[in-house]
C-alpha positions in Angstrom: 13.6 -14.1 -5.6 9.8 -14.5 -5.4 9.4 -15.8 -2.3 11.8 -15.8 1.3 11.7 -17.4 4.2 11.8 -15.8 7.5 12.2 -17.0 11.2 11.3 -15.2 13.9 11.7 -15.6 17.6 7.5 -16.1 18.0 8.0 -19.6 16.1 7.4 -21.8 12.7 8.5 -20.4 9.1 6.5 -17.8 7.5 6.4 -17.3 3.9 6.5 -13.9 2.2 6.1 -12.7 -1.0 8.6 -10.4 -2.0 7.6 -6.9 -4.4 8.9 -8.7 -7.5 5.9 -11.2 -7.2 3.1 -8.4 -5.8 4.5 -6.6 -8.6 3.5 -9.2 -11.2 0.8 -10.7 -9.6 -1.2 -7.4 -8.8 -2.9 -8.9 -6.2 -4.5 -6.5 -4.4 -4.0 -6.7 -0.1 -7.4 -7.0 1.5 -8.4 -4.0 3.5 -9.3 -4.3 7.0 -13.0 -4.7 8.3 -14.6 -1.9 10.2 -12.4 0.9 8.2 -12.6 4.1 6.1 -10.7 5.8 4.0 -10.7 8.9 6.3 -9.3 6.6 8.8 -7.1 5.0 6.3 -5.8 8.4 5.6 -5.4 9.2 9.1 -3.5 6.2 9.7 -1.3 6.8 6.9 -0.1 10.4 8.0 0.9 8.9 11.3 2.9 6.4 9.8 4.5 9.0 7.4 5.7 10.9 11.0 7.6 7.4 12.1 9.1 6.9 8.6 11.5 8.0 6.9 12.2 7.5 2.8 9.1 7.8 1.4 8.1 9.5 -1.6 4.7 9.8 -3.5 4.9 8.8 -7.1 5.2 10.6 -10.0 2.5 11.6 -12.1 3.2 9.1 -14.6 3.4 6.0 -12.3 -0.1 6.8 -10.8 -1.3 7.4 -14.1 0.0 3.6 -15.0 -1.4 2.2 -11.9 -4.8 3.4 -12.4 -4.7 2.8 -16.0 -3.9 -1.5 -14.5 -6.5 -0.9 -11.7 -4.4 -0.9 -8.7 -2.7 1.8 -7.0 0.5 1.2 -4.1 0.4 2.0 -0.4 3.4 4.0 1.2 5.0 0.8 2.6 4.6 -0.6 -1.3 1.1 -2.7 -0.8 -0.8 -2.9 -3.5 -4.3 -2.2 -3.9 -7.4 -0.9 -5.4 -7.2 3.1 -6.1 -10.0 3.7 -3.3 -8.4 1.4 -1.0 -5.9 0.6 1.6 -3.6 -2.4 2.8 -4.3 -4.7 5.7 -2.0 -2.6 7.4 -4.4 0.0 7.4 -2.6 2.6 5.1 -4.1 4.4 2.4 -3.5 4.3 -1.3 -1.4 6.8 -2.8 -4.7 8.0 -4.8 -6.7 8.4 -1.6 -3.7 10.3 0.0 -3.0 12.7 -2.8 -6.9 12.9 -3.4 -7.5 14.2 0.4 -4.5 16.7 -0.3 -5.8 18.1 -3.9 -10.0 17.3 -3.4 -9.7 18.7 -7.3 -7.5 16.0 -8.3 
């Protein structure tokens, strides 16, 4: 299941990839003009306060994402290491950086 379609009550279809095909593709999400990554970070521990289920990953999965380039978001975006999603949260690298600056 790559792709589903979803209908709201705002109007028309909207397409949305699902984490199988991020997963593959490792397309990285853009991140949002006029941002940085304090703010990023910021943004991200407010978000953790609303959400529930989140974990960071283990040593290993960061160390594979950074070996492919990308790194995931808390909600499962995927970007670069330094960066954040178009939803304006931080990269697990940038978030476990800001905790451990000797990381």
């Amino acid at each position: 299941m790559a792709t589903r379609d979803r209908r709201d009550a705002s109007g028309p279809r909207r397409r949305r990839l699902g984490a199988v095909a991020r997963k593959a593709s490792h397309r990285c999400d853009p991140e949002p003009v006029g941002m940085d990554a304090a703010e990023a970070i910021s943004n991200t521990h407010e978000w953790f306060e609303v959400n529930s289920g989140w974990a960071p990953p283990d040593e290993d999965e960061l160390a594979e994402w950074l070996g492919d380039g990308v790194c995931r978001c808390p909600d499962d975006c995927l970007v670069e290491p330094e960066g954040w999603c178009s939803h304006g949260l931080a990269s697990w690298w940038l978030i476990l950086c800001a905790m451990d600056p000797h990381r």
